[in-house]
N, C-alpha and C positions, 0 to 999 in steps of 0.2 A: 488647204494647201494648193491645191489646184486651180481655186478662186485668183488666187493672191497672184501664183504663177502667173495665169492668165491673163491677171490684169497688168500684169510687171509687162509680159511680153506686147500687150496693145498697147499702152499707157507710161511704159516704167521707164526708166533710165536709172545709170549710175555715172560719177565723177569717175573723172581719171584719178584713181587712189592717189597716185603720186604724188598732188596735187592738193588734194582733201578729201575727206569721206563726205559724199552726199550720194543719197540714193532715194529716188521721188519718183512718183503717179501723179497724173498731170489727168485733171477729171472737169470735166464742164457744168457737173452738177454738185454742190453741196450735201446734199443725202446723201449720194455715190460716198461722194470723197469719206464722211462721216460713218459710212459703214466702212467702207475697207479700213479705214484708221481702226476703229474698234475690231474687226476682224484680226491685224496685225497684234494689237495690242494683247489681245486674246491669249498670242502665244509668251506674253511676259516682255515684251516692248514696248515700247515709247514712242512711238509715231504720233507723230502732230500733221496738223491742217493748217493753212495761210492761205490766204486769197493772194492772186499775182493775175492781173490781167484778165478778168473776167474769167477765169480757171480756177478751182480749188485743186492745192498742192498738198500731197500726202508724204510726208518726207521725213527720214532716218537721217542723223547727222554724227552720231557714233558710229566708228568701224567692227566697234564689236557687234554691235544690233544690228548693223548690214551683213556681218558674215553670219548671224544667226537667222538674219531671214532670208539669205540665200541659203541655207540651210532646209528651212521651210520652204522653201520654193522647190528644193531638192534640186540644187545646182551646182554639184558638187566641183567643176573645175572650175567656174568663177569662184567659187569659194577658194579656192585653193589657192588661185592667182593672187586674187585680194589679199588672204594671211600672208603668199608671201610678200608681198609688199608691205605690206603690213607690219613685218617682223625685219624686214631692210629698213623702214623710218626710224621701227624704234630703236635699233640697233645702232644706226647712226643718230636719231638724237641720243639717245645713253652717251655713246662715245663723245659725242660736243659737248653734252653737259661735265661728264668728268676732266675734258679736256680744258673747259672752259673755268670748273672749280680751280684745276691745278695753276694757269694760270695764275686764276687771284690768289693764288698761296703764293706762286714764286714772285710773282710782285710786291706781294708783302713783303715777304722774307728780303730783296730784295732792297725795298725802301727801308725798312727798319736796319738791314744793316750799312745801307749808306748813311745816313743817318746815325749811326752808333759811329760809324770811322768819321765822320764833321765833328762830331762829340768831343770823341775820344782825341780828337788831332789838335781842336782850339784847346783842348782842357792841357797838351802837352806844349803847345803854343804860349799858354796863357804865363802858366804857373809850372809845367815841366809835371814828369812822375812820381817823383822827389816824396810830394808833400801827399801822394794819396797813401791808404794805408795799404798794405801787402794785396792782399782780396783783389782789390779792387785797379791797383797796379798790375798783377798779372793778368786777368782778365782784359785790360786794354793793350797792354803787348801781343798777346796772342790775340786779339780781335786786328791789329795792324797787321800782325805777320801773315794771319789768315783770314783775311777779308770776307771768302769763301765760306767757312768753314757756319757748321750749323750748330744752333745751341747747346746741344750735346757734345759735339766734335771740339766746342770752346770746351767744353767745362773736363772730357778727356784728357786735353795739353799742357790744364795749369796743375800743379802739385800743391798741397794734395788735391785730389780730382771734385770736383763738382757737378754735382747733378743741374738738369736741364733749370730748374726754377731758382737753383742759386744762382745759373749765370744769365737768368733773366734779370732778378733781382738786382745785379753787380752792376747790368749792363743798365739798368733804370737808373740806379743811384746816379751810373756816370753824367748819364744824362740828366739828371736832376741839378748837379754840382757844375756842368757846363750851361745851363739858362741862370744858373746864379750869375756864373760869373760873367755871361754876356750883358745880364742885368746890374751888374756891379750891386749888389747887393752884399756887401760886406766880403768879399774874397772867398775861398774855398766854401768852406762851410757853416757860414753865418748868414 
């Protein structure tokens, strides 16, 4: 521990977390370099060697095996500092990532029911509500009246009520029955 110390404080540096985790000893000899590597390693780390500039480089590129070998160094408030930085990235990426899933969901939901009201509107255009059967009639009034409204919140409004995969299914057919009939392939349902 005190090796290791010693050579961090002549030799060491670390990245600005912020930034990225790297944390290196910077050595003129290849033996040197090759023992402190195995010396670190010693304690259950991963430390590698690379040549850069007539220098062999001993360096950690995980943040968790950097706060474990400031730990080993016994440097308990750059540890501290590093976690908390550490725990503000992933905080913030966590929050992007879910922010970024919900996104692609309301884009979706979004395009499919635009898409369900072009459907739904050529198919009232084409041929009128007239000819579809009841099902599949209420399910496009209430997709017009509530543009908004989400696939459960459809299948709630028509009588009797439908569950989320029947007013998938309703809302597939309509769709199905509007590329017929843009395709002119025989009228509604042929």
């Amino acid at each position: 521990r005190a090796y290791i110390r010693g050579a961090f404080i002549s030799v060491g540096s670390v990245n600005d977390p912020e930034k990225n985790y790297h944390l290196e000893f910077v050595l003129a000899d290849l033996s040197a370099a090759e023992q402190l590597r195995e010396l670190i390693n010693a304690f259950g780390l991963d430390a590698k060697v690379v040549e850069r500039k007539e220098h062999y480089i001993v360096y950690l590129k995980e943040g968790e095996q950097i706060v474990d070998l400031l730990n080993i160094m016994e440097a308990p408030l750059a540890l501290m500092d590093l976690e908390n930085v550490r725990i503000v990235k992933e905080m913030r990426n966590d929050i992007n990532r879910k922010v970024n899933c919900e996104t692609a969901n309301l884009n979706k939901v979004v395009g499919a029911a635009v898409k369900q009201l072009e459907d739904i509107r050529f198919i009232e255009a084409s041929v009128g509500f007239e000819k579809l059967p009841e099902g599949l009639r209420s399910i496009a009034e209430a997709r017009l009246i509530y543009p908004d409204a989400s696939l459960k919140e459809l299948g709630e409004l028509v009588r009797p009520a439908v569950g989320k995969s029947g007013v998938n299914h309703r809302l597939r057919k309509l769709s199905e029955m509007a590329e017929k009939l843009r395709s002119n392939k025989g009228g509604l349902y042929g």
